[in-house]
MILO-55123 format. One record per residue: residue number from 1; residue in one letter; x, y, z of N, C-alpha, C in turn. Coordinates in nm, 3 decimals. Example, Ala and Ser with C-alpha at 12.3 -4.5 7.8 and 13.67 -1.06 7.14 Angstrom:
! MILO-55123
   i aa    n_px    n_py    n_pz   ca_px   ca_py   ca_pz    c_px    c_py    c_pz
   1  A   1.319  -0.569   0.780   1.230  -0.450   0.780   1.320  -0.330   0.780
   2  S   1.285  -0.225   0.708   1.367  -0.106   0.714   1.290   0.003   0.787
END
This chain:
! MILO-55123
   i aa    n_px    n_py    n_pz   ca_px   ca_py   ca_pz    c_px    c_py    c_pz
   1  X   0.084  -0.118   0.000   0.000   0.000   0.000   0.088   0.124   0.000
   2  X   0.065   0.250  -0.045   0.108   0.360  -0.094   0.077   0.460   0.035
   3  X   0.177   0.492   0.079   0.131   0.622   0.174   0.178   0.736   0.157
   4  X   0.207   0.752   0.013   0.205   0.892  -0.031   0.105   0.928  -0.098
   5  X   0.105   1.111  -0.072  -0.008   1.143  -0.149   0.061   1.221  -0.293
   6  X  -0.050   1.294  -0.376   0.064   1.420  -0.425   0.162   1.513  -0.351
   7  X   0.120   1.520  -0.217   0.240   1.667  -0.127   0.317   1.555  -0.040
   8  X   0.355   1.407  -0.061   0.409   1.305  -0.001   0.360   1.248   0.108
   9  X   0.433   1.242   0.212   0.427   1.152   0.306   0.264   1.212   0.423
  10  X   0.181   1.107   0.423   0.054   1.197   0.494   0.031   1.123   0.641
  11  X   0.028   1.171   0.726   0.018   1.093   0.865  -0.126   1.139   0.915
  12  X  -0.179   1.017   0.982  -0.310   1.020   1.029  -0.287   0.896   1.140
  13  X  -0.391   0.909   1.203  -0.382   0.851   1.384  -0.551   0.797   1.425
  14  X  -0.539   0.705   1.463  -0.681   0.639   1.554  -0.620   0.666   1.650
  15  X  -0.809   0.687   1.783  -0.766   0.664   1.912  -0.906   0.630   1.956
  16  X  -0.896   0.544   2.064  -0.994   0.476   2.110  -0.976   0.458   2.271
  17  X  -1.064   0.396   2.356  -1.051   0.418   2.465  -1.142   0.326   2.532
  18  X  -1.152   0.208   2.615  -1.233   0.165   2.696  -1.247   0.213   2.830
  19  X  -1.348   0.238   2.854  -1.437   0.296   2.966  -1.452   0.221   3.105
  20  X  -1.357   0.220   3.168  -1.345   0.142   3.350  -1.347   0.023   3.289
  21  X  -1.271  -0.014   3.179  -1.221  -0.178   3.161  -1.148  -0.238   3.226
  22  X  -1.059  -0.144   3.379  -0.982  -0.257   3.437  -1.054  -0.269   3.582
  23  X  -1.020  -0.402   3.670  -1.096  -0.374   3.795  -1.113  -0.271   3.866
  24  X  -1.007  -0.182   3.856  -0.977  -0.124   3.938  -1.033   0.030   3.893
  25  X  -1.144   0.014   3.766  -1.205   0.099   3.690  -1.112   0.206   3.614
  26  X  -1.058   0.142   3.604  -0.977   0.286   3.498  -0.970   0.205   3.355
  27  X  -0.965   0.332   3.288  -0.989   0.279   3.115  -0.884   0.283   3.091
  28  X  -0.864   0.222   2.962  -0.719   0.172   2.850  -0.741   0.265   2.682
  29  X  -0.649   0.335   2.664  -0.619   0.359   2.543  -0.573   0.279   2.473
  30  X  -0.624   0.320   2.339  -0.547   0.259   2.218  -0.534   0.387   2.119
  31  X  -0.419   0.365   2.059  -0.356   0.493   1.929  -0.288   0.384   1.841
  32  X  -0.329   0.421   1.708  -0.233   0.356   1.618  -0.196   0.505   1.550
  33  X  -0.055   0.489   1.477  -0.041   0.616   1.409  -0.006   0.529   1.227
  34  X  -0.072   0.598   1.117  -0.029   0.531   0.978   0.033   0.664   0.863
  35  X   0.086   0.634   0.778   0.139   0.671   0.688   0.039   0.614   0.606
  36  X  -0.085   0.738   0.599  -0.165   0.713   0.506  -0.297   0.688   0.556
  37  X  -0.440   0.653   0.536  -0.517   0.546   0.596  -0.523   0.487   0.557
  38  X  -0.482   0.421   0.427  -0.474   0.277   0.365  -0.378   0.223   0.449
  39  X  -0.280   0.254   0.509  -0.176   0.139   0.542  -0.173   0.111   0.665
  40  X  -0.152   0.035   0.715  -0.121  -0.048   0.803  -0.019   0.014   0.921
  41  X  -0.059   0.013   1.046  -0.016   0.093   1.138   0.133   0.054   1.168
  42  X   0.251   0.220   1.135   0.349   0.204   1.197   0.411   0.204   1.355
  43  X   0.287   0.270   1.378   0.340   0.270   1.560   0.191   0.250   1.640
  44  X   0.166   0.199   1.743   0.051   0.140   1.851   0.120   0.170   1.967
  45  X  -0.014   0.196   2.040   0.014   0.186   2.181  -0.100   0.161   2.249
  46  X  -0.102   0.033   2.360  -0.223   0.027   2.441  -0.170   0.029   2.579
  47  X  -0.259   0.136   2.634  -0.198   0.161   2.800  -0.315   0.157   2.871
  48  X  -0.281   0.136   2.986  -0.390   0.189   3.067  -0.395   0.336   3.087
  49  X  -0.494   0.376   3.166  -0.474   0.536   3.179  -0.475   0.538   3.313
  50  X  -0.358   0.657   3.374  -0.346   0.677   3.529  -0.497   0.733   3.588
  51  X  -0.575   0.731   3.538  -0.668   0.839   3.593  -0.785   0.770   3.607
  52  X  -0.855   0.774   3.674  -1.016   0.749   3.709  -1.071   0.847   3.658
  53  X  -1.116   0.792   3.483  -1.218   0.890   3.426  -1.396   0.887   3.471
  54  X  -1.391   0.991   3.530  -1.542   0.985   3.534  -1.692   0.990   3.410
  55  X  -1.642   0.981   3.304  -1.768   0.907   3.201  -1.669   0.866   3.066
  56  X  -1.725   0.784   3.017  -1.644   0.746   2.821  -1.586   0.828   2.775
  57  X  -1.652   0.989   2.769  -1.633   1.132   2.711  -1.452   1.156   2.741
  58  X  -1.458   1.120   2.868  -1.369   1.193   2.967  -1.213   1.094   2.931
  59  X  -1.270   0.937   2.898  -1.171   0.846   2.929  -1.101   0.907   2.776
  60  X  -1.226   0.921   2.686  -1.150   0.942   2.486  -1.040   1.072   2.523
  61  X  -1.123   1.150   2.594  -1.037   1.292   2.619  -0.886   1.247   2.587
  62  X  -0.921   1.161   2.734  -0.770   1.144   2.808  -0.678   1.051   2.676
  63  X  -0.749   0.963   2.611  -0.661   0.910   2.535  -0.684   0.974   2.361
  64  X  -0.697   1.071   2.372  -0.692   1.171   2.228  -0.568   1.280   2.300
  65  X  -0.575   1.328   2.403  -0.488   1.363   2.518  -0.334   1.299   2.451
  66  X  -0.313   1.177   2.456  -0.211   1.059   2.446  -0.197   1.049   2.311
  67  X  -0.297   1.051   2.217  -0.264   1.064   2.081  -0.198   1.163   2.006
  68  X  -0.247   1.292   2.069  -0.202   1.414   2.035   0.002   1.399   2.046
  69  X  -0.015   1.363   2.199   0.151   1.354   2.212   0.225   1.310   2.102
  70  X   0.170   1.167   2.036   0.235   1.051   1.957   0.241   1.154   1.810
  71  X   0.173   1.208   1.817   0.121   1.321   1.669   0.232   1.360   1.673
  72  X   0.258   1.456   1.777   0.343   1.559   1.720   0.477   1.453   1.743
  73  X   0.500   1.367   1.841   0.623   1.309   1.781   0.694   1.259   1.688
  74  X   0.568   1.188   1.609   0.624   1.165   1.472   0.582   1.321   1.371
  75  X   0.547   1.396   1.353   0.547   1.489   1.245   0.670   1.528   1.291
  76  X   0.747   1.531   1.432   0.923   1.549   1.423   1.025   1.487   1.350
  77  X   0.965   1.323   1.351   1.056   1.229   1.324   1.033   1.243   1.178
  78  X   0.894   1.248   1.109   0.864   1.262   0.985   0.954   1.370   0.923
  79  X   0.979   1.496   0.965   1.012   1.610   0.946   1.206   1.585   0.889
  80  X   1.257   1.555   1.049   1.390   1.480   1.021   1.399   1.389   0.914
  81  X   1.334   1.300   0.855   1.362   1.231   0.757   1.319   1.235   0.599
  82  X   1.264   1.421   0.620   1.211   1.474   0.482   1.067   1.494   0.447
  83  X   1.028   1.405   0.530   0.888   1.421   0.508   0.815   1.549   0.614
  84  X   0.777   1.659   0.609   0.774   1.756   0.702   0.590   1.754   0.640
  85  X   0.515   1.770   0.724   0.376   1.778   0.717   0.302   1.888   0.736
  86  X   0.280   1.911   0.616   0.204   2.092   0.532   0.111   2.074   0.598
  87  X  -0.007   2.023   0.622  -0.153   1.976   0.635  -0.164   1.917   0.831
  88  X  -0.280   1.986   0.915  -0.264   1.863   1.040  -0.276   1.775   1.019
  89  X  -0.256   1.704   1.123  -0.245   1.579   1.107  -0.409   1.490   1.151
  90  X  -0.479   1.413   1.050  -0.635   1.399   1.103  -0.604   1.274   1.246
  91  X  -0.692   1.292   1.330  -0.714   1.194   1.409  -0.831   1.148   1.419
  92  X  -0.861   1.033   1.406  -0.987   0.979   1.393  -1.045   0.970   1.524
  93  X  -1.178   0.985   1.566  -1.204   0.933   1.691  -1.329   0.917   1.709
  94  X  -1.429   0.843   1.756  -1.538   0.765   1.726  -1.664   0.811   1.860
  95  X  -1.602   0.917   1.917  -1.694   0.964   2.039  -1.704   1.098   2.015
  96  X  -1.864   1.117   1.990  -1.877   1.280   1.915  -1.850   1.334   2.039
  97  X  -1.874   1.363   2.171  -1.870   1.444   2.281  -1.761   1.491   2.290
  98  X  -1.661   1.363   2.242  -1.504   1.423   2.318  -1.460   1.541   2.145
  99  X  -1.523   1.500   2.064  -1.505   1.578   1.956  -1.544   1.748   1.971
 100  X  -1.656   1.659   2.025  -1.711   1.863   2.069  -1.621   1.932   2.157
 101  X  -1.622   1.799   2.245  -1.499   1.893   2.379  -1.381   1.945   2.340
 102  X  -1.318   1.901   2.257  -1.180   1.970   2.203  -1.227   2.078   2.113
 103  X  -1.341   2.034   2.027  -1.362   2.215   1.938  -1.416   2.307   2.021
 104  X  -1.507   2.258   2.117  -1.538   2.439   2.137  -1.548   2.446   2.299
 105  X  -1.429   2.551   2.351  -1.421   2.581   2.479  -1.571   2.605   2.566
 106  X  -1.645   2.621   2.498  -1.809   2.635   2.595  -1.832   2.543   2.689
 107  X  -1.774   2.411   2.653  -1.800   2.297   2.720  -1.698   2.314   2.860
 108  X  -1.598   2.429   2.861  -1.496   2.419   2.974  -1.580   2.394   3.143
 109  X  -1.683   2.449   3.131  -1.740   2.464   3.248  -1.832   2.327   3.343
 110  X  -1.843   2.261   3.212  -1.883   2.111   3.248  -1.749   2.045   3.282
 111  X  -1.643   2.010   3.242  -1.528   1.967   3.202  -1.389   2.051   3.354
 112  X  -1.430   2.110   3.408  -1.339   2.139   3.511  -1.260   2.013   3.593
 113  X  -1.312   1.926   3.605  -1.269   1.800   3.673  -1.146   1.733   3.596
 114  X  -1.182   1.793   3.427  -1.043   1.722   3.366  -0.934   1.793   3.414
 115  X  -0.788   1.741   3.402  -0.657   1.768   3.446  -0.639   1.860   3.340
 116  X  -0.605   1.975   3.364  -0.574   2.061   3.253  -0.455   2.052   3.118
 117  X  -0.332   1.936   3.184  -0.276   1.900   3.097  -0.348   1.759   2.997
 118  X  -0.449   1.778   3.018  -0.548   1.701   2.910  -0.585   1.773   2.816
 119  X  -0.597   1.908   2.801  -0.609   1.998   2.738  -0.503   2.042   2.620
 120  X  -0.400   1.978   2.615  -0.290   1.940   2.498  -0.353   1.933   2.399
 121  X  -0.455   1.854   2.366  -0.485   1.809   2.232  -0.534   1.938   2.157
 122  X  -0.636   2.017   2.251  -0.739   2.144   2.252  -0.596   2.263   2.158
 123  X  -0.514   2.283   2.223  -0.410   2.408   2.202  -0.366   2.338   2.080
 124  X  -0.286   2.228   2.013  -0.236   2.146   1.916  -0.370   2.152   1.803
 125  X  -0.487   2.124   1.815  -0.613   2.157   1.682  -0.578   2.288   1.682
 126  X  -0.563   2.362   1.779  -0.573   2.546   1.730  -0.465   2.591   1.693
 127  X  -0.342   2.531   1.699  -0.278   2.560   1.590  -0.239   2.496   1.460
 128  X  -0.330   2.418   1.457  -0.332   2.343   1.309  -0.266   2.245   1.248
 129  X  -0.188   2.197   1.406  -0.133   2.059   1.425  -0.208   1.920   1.376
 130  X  -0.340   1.944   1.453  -0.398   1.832   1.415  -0.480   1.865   1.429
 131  X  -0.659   1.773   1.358  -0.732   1.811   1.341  -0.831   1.678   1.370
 132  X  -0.886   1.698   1.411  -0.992   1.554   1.486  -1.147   1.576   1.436
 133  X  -1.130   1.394   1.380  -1.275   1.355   1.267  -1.323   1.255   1.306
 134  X  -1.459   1.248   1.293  -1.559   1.131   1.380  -1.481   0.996   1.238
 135  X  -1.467   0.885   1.307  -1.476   0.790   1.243  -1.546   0.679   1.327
 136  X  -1.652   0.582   1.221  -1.749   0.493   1.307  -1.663   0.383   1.393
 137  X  -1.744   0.339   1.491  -1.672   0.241   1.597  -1.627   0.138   1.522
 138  X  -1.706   0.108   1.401  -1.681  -0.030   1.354  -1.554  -0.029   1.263
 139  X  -1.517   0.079   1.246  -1.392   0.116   1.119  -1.260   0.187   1.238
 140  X  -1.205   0.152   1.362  -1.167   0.254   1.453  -1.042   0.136   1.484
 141  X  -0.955   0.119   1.411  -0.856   0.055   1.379  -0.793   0.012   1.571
 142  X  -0.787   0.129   1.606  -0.723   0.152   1.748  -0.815   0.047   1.881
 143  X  -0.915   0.013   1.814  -1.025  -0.053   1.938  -0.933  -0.211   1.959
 144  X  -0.906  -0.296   1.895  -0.806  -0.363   1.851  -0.724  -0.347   1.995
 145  X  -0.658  -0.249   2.050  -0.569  -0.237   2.129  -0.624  -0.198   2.246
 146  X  -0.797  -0.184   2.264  -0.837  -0.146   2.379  -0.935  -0.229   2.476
 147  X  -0.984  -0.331   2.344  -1.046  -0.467   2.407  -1.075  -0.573   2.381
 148  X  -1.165  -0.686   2.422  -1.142  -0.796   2.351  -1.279  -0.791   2.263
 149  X  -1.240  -0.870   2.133  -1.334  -0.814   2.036  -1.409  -0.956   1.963
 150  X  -1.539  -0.972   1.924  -1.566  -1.055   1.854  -1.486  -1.105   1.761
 151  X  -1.501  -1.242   1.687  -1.428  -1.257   1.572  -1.422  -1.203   1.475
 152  X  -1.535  -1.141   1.433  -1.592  -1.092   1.320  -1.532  -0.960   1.296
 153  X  -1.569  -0.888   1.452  -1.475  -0.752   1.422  -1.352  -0.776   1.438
 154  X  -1.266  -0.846   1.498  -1.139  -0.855   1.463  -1.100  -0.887   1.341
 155  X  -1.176  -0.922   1.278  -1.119  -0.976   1.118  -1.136  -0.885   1.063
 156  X  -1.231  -0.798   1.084  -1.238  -0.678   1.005  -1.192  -0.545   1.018
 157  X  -1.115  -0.559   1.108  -1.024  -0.474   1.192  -0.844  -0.494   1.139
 158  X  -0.857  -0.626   1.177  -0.677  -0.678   1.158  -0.615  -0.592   1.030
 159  X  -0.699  -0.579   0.912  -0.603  -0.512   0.809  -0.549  -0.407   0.814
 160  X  -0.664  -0.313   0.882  -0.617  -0.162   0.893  -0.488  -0.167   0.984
 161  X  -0.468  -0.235   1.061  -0.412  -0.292   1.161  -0.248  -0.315   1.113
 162  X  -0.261  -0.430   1.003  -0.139  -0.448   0.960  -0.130  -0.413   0.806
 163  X  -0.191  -0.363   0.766  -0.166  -0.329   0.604  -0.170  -0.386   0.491
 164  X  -0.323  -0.474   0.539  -0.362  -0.588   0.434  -0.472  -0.575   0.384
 165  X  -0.505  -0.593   0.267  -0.693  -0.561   0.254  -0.742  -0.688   0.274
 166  X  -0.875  -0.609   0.300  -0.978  -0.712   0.372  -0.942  -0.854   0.311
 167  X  -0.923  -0.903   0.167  -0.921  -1.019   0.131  -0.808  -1.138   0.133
 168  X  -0.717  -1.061   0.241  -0.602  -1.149   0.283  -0.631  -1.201   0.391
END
């Protein structure tokens, strides 16, 4: 698969997040980052998150929060090796709330409870770093790394995953 475009090298990012999936109720991120969205993810990460999020909204925050970081690390590494990125960088993410919450500060007043260095991602869209787009749960490459999944969706998951189309 091709992860250039016409202006070259294009980076885009899933992030996903389960909601008090561990006993101890704290949720787990998942981020994949690709060269491209056709291809197959060069870098993953599934963590838990230090924090006791208090609703789903809060847990995506925190791990769009974590994605943001991985963003700008590679548009560095991208940068160093020629590929420097004209365009933000899209992040996909599959929870409209936390979408709203990063575009428009109105919501700050509900949202006080978040840690303000969660607010990374918020300053990084406004300067045109990156830019965050609903993509459906069922197409959210990053879920893969956040829980355990039917067969069905794992199969239909694995490519985006490793850089195979569906018919391999």
């Amino acid at each position: 698969m091709s992860f250039h475009s016409n202006d070259g090298v294009v980076l885009c990012a899933t992030s996903d997040a389960s909601y008090a999936s561990h006993v101890d109720c704290k949720s787990h991120s998942g981020i994949t980052l690709h060269l491209g969205r056709q291809s197959g993810s060069f870098h993953s990460v599934s963590k838990k998150q230090s924090i006791t999020a208090l609703s789903s909204t809060e847990a995506e925050f925190v791990a769009t929060t974590e994605a943001a970081k991985e963003i700008i690390w590679a548009r560095l590494l991208l940068y160093d090796f020629g590929f420097p990125q004209t365009q933000p960088t899209v992040l996909y993410e599959d929870n409209q709330s936390t979408i709203k919450l990063i575009g428009d500060e109105s919501y700050h007043a509900k949202t006080k409870h978040i840690d303000v260095r969660f607010h990374f991602i918020r300053e990084h869209c406004m300067n045109g770093d990156i830019t965050v787009e609903y993509l459906d749960t069922k197409n959210m490459t990053s879920d893969i790394l956040t829980k355990a999944l039917g067969c069905g969706e794992f199969l239909h998951l694995r490519p985006s995953l490793l850089g195979r189309t569906n018919s391999t």
